[in-house]
N, C-alpha and C positions, 0 to 999 in steps of 0.2 A: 504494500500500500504506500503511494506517495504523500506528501503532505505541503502544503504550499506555504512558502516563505517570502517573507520580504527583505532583501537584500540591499546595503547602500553602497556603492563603488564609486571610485573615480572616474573622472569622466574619459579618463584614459586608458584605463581596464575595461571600463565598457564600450569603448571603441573598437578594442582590441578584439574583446571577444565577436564582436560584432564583424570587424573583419576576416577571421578566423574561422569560425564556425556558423552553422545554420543556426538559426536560431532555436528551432528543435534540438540541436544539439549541448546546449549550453546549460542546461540542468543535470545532465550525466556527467558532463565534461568536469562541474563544480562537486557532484557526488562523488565520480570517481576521485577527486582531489584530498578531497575532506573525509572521508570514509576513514583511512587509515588511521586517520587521529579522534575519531571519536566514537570508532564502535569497537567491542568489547573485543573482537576477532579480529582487531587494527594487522598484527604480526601477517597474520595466515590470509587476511586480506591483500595485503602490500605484495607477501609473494606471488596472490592470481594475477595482481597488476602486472606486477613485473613478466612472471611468464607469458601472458597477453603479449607483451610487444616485441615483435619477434624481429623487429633490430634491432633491439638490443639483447635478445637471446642469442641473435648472430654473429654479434661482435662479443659478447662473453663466452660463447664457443670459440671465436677464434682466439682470443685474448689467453684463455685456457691452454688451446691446441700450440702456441707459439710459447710458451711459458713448459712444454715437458719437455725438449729441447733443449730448455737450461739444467735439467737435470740429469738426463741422460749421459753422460761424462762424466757425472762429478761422482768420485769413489764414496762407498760407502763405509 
């Protein structure tokens, strides 16, 4: 269930969004932001976020894959 809020912004964030997004889209976009910080499940939230954006799943895959390369040589 959603629940309707009144929000105050600058008028430069609200431009912004306004440039950026549909306007449909600007209720998810502020939930998806603020979720992590104030629901109980903040932790396990943050991580769906994150898995969700899969450039930067991309780049933490490679970031990963270039990084066992530095280990491979070094004696144990």
């Amino acid at each position: 269930m959603h629940k309707d809020i009144t929000i105050s912004l600058s008028q430069d964030v609200y431009e912004g969004l306004y440039k950026r997004l549909d306007a449909s889209d600007i209720s998810q976009f502020i939930e998806d932001i603020v979720r992590p910080y104030v629901v109980t499940d903040a932790l396990e939230a943050g991580y769906r976020m994150m898995a969700a954006d899969s450039a930067q799943e991309a780049e933490a895959l490679e970031w990963a894959e270039a990084l066992i390369g530095d280990v491979v040589d070094e004696a144990w």
